[in-house]
N, CA, C and O atoms as a GROMACS GRO file, in nm:
protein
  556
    1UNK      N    1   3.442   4.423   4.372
    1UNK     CA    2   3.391   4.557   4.397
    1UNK      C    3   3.417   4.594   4.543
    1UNK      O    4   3.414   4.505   4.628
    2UNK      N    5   3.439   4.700   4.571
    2UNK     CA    6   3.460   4.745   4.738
    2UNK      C    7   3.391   4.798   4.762
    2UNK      O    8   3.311   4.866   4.697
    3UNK      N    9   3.418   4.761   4.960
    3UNK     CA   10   3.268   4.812   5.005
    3UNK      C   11   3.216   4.909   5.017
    3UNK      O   12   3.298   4.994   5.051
    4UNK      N   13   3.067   4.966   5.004
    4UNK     CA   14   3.076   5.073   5.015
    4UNK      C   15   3.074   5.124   5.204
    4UNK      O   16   3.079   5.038   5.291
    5UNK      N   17   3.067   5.268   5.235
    5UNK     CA   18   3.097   5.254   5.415
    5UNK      C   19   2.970   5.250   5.454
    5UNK      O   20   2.960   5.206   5.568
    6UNK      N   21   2.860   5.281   5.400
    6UNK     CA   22   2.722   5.206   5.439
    6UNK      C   23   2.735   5.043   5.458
    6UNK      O   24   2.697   4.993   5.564
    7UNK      N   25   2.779   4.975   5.371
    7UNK     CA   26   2.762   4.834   5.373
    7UNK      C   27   2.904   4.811   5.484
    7UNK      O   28   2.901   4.704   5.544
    8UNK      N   29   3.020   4.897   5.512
    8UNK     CA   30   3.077   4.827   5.639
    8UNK      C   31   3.043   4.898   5.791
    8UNK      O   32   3.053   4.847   5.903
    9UNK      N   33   3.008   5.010   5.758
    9UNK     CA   34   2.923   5.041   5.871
    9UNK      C   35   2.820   4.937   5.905
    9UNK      O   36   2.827   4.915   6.026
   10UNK      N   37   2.720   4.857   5.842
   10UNK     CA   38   2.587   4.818   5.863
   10UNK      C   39   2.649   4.720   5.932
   10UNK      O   40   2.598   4.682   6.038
   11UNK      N   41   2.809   4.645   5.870
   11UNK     CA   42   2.870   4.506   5.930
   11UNK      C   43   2.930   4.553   6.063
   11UNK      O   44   2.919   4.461   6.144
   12UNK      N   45   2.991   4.664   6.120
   12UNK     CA   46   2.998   4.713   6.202
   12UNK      C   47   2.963   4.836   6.252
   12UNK      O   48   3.012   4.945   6.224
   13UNK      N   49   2.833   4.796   6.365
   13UNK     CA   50   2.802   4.926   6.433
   13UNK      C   51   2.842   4.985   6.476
   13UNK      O   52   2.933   4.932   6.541
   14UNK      N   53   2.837   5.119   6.495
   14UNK     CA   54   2.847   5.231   6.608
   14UNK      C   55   3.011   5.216   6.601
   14UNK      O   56   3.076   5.208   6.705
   15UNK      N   57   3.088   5.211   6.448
   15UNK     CA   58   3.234   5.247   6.436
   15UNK      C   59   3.239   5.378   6.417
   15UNK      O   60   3.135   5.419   6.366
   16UNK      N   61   3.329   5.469   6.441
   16UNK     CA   62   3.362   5.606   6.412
   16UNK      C   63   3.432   5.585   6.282
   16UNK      O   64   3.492   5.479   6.263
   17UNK      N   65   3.429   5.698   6.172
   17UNK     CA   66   3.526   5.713   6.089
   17UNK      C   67   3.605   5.799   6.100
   17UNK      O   68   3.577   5.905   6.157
   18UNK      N   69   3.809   5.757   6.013
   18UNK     CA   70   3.871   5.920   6.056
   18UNK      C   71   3.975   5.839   5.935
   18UNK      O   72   3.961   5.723   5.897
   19UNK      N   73   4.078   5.938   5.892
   19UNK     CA   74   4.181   5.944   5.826
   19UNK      C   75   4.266   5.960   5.912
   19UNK      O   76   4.248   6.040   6.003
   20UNK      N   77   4.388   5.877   5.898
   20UNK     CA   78   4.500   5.890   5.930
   20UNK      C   79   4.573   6.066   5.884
   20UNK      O   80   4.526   6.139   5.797
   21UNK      N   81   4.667   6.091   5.952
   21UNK     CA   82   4.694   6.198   5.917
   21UNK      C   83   4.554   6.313   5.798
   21UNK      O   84   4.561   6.328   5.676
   22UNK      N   85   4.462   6.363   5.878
   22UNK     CA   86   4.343   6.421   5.842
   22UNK      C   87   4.379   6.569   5.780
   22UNK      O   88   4.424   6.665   5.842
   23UNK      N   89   4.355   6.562   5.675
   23UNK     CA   90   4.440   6.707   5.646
   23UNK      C   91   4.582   6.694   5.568
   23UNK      O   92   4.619   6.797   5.512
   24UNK      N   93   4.652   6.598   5.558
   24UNK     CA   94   4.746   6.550   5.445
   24UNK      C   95   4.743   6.456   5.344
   24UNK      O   96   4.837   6.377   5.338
   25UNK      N   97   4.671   6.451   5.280
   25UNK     CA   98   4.681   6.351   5.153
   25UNK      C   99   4.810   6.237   5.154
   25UNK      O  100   4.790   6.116   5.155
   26UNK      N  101   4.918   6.288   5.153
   26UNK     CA  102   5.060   6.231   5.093
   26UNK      C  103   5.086   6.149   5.247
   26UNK      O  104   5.122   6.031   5.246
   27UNK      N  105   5.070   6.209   5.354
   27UNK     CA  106   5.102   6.148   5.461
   27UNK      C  107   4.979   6.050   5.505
   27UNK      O  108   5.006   5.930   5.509
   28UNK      N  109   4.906   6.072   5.523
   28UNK     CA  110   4.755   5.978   5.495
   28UNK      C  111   4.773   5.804   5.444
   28UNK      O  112   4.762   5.694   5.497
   29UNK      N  113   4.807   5.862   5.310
   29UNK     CA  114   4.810   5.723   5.228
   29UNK      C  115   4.937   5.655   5.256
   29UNK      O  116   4.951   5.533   5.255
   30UNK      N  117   5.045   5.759   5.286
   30UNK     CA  118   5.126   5.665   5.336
   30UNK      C  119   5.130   5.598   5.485
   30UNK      O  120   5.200   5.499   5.506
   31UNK      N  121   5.063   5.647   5.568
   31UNK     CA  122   5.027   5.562   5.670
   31UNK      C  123   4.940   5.471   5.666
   31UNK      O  124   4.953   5.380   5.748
   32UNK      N  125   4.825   5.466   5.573
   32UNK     CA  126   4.755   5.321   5.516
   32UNK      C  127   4.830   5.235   5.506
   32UNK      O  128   4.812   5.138   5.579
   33UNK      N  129   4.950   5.235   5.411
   33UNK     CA  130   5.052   5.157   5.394
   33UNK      C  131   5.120   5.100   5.468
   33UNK      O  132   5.172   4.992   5.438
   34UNK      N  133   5.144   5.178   5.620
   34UNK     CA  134   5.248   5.148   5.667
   34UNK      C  135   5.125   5.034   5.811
   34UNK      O  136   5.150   4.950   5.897
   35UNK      N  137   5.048   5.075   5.780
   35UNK     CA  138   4.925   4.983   5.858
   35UNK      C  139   4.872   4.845   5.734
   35UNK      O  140   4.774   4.772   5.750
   36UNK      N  141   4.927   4.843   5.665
   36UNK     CA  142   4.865   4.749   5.560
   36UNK      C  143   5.030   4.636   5.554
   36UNK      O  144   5.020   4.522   5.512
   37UNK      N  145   5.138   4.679   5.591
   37UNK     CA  146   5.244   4.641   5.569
   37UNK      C  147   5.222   4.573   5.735
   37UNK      O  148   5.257   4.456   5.746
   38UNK      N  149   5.191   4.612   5.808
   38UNK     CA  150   5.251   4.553   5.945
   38UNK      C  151   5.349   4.633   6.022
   38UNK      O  152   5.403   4.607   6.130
   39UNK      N  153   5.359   4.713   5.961
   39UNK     CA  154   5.468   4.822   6.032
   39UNK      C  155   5.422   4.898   6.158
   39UNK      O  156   5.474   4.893   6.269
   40UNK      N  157   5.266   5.000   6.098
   40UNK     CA  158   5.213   5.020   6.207
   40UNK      C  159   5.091   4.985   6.282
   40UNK      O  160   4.984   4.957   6.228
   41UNK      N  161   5.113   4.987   6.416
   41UNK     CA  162   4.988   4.893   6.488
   41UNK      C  163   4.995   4.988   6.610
   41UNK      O  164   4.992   4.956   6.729
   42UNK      N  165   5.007   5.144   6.542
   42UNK     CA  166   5.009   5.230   6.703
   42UNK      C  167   4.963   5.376   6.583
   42UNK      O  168   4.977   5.402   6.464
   43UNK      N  169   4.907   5.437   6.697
   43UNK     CA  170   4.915   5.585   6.669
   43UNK      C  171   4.875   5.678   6.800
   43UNK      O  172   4.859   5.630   6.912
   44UNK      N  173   4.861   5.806   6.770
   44UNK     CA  174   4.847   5.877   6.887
   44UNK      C  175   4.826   6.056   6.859
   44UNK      O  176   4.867   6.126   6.767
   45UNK      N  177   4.760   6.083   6.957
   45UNK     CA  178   4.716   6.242   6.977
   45UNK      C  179   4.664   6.272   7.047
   45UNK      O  180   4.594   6.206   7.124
   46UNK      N  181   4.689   6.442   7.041
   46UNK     CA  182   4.736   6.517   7.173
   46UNK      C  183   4.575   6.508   7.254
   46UNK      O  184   4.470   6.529   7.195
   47UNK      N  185   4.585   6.475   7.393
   47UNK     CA  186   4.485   6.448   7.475
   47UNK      C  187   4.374   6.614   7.453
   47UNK      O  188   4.253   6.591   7.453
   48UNK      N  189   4.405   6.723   7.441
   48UNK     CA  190   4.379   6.828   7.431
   48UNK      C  191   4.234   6.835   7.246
   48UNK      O  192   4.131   6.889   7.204
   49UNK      N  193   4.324   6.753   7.217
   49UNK     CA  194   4.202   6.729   7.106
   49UNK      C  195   4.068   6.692   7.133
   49UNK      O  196   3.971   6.752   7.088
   50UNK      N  197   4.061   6.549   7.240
   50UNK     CA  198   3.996   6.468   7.246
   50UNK      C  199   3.932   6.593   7.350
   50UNK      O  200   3.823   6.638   7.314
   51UNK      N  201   3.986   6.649   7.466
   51UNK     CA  202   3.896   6.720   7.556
   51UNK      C  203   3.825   6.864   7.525
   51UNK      O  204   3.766   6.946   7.595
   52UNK      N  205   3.867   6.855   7.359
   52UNK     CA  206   3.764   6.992   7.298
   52UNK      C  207   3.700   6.943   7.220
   52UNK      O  208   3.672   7.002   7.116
   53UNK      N  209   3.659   6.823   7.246
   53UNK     CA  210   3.549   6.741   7.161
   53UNK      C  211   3.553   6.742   6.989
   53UNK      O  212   3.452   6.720   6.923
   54UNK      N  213   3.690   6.772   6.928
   54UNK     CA  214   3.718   6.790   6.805
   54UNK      C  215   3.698   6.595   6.764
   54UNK      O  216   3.648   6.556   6.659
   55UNK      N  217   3.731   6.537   6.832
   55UNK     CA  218   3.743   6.393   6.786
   55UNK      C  219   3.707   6.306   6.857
   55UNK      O  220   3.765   6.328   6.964
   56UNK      N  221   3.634   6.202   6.869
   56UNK     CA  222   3.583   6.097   6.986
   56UNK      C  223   3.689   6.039   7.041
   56UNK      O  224   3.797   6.016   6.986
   57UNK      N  225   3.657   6.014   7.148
   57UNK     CA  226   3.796   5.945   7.257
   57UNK      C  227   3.782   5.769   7.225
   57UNK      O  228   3.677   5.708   7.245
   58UNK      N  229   3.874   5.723   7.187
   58UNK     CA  230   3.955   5.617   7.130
   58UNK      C  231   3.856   5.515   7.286
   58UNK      O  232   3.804   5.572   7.382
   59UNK      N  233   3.857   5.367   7.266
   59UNK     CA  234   3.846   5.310   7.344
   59UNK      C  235   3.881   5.179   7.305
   59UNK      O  236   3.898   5.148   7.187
   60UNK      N  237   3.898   5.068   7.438
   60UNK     CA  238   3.958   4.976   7.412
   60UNK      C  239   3.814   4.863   7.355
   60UNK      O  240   3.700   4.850   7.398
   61UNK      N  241   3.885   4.799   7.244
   61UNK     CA  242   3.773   4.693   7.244
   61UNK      C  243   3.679   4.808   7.071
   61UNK      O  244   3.649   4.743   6.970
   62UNK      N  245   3.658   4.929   7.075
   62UNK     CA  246   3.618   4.970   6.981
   62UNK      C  247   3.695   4.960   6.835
   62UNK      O  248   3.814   4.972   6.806
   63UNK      N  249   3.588   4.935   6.764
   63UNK     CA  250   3.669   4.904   6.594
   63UNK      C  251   3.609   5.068   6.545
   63UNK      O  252   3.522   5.142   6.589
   64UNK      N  253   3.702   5.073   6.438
   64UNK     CA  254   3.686   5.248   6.370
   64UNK      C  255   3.693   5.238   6.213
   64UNK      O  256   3.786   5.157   6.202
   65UNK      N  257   3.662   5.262   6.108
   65UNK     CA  258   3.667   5.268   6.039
   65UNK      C  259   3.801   5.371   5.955
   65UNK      O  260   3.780   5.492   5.940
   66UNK      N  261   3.911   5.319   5.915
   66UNK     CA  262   4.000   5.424   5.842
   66UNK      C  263   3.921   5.456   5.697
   66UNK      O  264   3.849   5.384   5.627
   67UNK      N  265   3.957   5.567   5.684
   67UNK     CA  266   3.901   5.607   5.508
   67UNK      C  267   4.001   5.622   5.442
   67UNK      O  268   4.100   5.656   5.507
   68UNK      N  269   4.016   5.605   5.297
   68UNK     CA  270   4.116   5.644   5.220
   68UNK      C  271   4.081   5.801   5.187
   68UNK      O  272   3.993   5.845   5.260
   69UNK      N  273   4.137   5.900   5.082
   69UNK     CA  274   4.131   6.027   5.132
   69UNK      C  275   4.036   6.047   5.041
   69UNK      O  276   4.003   6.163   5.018
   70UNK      N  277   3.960   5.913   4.955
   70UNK     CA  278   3.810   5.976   4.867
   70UNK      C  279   3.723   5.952   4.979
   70UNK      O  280   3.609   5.992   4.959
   71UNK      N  281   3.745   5.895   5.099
   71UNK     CA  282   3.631   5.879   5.209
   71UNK      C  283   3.558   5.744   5.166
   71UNK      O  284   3.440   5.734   5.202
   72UNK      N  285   3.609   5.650   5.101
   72UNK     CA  286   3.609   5.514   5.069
   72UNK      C  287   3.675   5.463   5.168
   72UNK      O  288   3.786   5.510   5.193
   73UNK      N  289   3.609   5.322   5.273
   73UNK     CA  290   3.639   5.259   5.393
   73UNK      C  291   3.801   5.210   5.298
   73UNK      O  292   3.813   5.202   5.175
   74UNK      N  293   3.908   5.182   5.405
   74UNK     CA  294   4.011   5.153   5.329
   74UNK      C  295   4.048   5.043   5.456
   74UNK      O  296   4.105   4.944   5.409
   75UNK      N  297   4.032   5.036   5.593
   75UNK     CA  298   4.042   4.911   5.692
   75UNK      C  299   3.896   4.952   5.826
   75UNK      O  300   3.809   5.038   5.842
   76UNK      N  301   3.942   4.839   5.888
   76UNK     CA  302   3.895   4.835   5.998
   76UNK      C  303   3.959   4.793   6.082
   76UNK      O  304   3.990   4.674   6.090
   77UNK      N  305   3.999   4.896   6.175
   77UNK     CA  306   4.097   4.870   6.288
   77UNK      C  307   3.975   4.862   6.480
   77UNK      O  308   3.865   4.909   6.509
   78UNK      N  309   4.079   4.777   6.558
   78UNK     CA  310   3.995   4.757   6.662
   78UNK      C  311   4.157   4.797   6.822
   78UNK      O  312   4.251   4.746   6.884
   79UNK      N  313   4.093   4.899   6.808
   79UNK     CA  314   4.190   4.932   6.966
   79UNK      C  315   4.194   4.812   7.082
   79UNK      O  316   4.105   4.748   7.137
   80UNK      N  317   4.398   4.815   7.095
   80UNK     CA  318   4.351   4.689   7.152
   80UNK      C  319   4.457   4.750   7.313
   80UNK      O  320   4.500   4.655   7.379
   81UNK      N  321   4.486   4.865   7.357
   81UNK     CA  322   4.467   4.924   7.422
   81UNK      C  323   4.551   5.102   7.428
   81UNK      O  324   4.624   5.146   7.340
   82UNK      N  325   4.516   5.165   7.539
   82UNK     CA  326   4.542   5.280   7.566
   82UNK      C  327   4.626   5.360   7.641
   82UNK      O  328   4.608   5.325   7.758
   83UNK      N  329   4.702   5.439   7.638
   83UNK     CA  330   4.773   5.515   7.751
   83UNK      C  331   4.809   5.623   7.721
   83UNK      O  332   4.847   5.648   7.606
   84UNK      N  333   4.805   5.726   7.831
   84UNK     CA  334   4.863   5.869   7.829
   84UNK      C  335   5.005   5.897   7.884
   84UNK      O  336   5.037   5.857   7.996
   85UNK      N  337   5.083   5.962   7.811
   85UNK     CA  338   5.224   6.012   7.832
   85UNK      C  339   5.213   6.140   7.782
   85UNK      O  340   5.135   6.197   7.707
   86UNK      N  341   5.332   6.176   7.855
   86UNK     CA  342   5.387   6.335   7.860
   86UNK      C  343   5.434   6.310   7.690
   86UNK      O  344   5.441   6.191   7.660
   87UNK      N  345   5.466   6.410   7.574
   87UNK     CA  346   5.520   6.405   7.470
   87UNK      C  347   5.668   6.315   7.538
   87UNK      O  348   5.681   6.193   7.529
   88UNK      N  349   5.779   6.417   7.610
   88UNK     CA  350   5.890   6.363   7.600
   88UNK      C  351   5.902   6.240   7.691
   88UNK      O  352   6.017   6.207   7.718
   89UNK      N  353   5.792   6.160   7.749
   89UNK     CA  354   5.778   6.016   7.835
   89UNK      C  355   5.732   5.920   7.750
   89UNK      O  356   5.702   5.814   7.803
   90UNK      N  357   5.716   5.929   7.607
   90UNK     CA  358   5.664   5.865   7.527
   90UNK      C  359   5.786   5.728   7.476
   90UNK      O  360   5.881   5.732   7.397
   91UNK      N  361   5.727   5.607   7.568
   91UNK     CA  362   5.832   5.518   7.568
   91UNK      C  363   5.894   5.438   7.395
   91UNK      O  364   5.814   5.401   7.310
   92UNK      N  365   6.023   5.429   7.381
   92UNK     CA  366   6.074   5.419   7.254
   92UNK      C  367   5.960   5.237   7.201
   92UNK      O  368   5.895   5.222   7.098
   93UNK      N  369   5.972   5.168   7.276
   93UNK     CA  370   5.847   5.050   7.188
   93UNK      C  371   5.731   5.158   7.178
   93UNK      O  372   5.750   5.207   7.067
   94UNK      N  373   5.653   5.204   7.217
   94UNK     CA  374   5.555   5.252   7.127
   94UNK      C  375   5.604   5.370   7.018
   94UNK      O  376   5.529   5.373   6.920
   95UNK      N  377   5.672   5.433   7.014
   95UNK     CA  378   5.713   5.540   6.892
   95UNK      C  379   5.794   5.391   6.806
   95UNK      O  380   5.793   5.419   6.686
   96UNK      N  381   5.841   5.289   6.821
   96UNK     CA  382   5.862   5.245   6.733
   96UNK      C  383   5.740   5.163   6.655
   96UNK      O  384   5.728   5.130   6.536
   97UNK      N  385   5.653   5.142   6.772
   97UNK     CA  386   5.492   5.054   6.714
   97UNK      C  387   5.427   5.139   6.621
   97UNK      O  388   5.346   5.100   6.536
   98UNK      N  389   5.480   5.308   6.648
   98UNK     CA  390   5.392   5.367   6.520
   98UNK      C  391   5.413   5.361   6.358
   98UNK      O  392   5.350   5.412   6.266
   99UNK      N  393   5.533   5.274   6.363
   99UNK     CA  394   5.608   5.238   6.204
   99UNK      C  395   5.662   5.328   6.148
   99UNK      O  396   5.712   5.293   6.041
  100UNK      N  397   5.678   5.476   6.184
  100UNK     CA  398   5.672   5.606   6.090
  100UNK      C  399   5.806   5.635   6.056
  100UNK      O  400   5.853   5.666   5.947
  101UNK      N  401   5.884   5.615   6.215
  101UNK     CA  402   6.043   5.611   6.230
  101UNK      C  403   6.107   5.524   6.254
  101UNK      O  404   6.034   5.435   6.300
  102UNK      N  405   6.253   5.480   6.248
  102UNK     CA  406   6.321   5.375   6.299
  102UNK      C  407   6.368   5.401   6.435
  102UNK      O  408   6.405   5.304   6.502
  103UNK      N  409   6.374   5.557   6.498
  103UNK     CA  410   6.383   5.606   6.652
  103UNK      C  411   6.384   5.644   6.724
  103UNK      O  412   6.439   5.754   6.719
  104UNK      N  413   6.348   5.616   6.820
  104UNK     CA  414   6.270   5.746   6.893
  104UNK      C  415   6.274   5.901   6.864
  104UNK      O  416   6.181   5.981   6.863
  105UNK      N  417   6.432   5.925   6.836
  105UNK     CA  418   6.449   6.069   6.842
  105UNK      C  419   6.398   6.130   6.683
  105UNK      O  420   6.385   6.249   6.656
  106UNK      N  421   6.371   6.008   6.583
  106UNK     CA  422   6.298   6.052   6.480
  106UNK      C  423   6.153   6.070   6.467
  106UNK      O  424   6.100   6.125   6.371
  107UNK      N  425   6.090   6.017   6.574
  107UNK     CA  426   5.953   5.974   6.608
  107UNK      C  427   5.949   6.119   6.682
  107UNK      O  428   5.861   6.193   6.639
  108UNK      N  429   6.029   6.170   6.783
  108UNK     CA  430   5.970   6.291   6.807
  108UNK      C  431   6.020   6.425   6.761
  108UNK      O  432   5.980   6.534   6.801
  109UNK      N  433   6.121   6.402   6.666
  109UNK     CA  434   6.082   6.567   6.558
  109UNK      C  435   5.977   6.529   6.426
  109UNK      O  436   5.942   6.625   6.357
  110UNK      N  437   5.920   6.381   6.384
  110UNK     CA  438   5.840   6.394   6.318
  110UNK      C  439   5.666   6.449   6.436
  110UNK      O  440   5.557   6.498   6.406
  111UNK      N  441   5.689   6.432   6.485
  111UNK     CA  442   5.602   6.448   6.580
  111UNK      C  443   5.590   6.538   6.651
  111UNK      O  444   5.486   6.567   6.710
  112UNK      N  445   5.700   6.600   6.656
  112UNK     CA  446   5.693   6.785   6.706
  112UNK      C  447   5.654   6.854   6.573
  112UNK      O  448   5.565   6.939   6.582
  113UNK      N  449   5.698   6.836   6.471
  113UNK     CA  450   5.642   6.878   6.350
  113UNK      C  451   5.486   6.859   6.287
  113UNK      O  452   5.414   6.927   6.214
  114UNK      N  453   5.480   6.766   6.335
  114UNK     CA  454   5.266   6.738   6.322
  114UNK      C  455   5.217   6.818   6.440
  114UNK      O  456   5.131   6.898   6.406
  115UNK      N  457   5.243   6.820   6.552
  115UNK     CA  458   5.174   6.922   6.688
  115UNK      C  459   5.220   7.023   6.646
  115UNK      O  460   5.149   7.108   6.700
  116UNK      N  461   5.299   7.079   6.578
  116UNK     CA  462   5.311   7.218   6.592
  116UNK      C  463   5.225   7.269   6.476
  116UNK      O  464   5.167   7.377   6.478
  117UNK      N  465   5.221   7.189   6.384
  117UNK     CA  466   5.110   7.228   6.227
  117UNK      C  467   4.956   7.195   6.291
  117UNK      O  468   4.875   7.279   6.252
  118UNK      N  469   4.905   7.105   6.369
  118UNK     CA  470   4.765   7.103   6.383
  118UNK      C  471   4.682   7.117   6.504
  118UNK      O  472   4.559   7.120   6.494
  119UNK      N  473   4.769   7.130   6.667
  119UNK     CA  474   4.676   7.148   6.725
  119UNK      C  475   4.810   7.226   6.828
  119UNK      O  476   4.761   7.270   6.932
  120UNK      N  477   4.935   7.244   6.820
  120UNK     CA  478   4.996   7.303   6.940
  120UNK      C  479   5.091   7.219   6.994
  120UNK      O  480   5.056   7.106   7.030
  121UNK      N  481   5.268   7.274   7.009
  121UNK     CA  482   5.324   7.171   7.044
  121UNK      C  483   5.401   7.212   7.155
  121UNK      O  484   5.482   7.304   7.146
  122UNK      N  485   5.374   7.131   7.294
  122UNK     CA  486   5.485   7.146   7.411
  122UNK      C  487   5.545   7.002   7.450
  122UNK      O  488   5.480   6.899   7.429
  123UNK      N  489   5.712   7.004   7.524
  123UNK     CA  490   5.705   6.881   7.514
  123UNK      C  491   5.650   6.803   7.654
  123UNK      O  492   5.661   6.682   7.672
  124UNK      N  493   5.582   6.907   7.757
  124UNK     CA  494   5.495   6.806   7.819
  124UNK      C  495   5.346   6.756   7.840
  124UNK      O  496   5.293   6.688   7.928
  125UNK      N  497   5.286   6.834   7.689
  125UNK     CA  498   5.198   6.811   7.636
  125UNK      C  499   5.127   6.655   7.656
  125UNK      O  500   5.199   6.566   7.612
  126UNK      N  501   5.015   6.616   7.708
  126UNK     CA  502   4.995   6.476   7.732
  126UNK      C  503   4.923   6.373   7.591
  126UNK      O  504   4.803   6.370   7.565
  127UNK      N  505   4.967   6.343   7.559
  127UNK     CA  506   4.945   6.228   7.453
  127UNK      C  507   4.824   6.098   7.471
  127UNK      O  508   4.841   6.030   7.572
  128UNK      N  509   4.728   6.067   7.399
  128UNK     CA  510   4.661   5.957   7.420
  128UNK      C  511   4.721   5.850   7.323
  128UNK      O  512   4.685   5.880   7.209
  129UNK      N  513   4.786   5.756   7.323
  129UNK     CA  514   4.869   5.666   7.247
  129UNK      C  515   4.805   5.543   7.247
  129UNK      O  516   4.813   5.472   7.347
  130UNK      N  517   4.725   5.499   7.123
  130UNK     CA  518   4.677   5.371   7.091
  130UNK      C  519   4.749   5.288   6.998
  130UNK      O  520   4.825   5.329   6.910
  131UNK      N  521   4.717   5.155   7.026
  131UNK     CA  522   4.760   5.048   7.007
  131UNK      C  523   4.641   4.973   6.944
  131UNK      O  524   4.524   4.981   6.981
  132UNK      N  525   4.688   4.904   6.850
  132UNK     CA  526   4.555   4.870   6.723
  132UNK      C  527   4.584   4.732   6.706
  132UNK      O  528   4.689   4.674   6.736
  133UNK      N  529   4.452   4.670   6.639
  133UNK     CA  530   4.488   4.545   6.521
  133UNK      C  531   4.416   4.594   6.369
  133UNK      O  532   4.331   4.682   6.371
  134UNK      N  533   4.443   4.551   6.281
  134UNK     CA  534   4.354   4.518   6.196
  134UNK      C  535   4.291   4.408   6.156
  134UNK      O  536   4.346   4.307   6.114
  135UNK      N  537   4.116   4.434   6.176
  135UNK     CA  538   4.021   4.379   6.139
  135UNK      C  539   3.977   4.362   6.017
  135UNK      O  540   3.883   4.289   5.988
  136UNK      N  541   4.042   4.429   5.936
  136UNK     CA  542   3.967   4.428   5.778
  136UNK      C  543   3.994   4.530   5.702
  136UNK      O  544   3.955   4.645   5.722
  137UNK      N  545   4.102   4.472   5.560
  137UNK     CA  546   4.144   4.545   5.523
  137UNK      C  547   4.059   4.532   5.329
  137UNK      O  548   4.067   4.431   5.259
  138UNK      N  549   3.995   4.648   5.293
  138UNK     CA  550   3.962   4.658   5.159
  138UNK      C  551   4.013   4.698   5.058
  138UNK      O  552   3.934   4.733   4.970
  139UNK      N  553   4.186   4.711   5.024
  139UNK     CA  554   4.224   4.670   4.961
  139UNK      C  555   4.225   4.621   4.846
  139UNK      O  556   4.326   4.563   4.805
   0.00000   0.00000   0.00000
């Protein structure tokens, strides 16, 4: 039986919950995947989010709860650190740590294409870019 997010909340406190790609179903689950495969162990967004208080600011050492898109815990990931870049300073090992593309220059028209659909896209827009493990995957 899987857990419910009361019973992995209670195992870990004071985690935030969020969906990967929040607002796409199809892209969502496929980034579960691509975090369940080993592919990705990065993600990132636009600093401008975090400073209109739309989403809590990422920290190192904090575990978060991913949801699948019924809002059923689906991992537990733990930031294992942080950095800000300009969109186009966004060094090719981390756009490749995000698993999504095979290179850079695919990592940033998939990625000019998500900023321009959800919060605004310039390319010296500053980026908060985390770096993850997974802690626990329910599965």
């Amino acid at each position: 039986m899987a857990a419910s997010l009361e019973e992995v909340r209670a195992r870990y406190p004071g985690t935030e919950t969020f969906r990967f790609a929040d607002g796409d179903r199809d892209l969502g689950e496929r980034l579960l995947q691509l975090v369940r495969s080993g592919a990705k162990r990065a993600t990132c967004q636009a600093k401008s989010v975090y400073d209109a208080g739309e989403e809590p600011w990422p920290k190192v050492g904090r575990r978060d709860i991913a949801l699948n898109w019924d809002g059923t815990p689906a991992l537990v990931i733990e930031t294992t650190s942080l950095e800000e870049w300009s969109f186009m300073d966004v060094p090719e090992d981390f756009a490749l740590a995000e698993g999504e593309d095979e290179t850079l220059e695919g990592w940033r028209a998939g990625h000019k294409w998500w900023f321009e659909k959800t919060c605004g896209f310039s390319p010296d827009m500053i980026l908060v870019c985390e770096r993850f493990r997974v802690v626990e995957d329910f599965a």
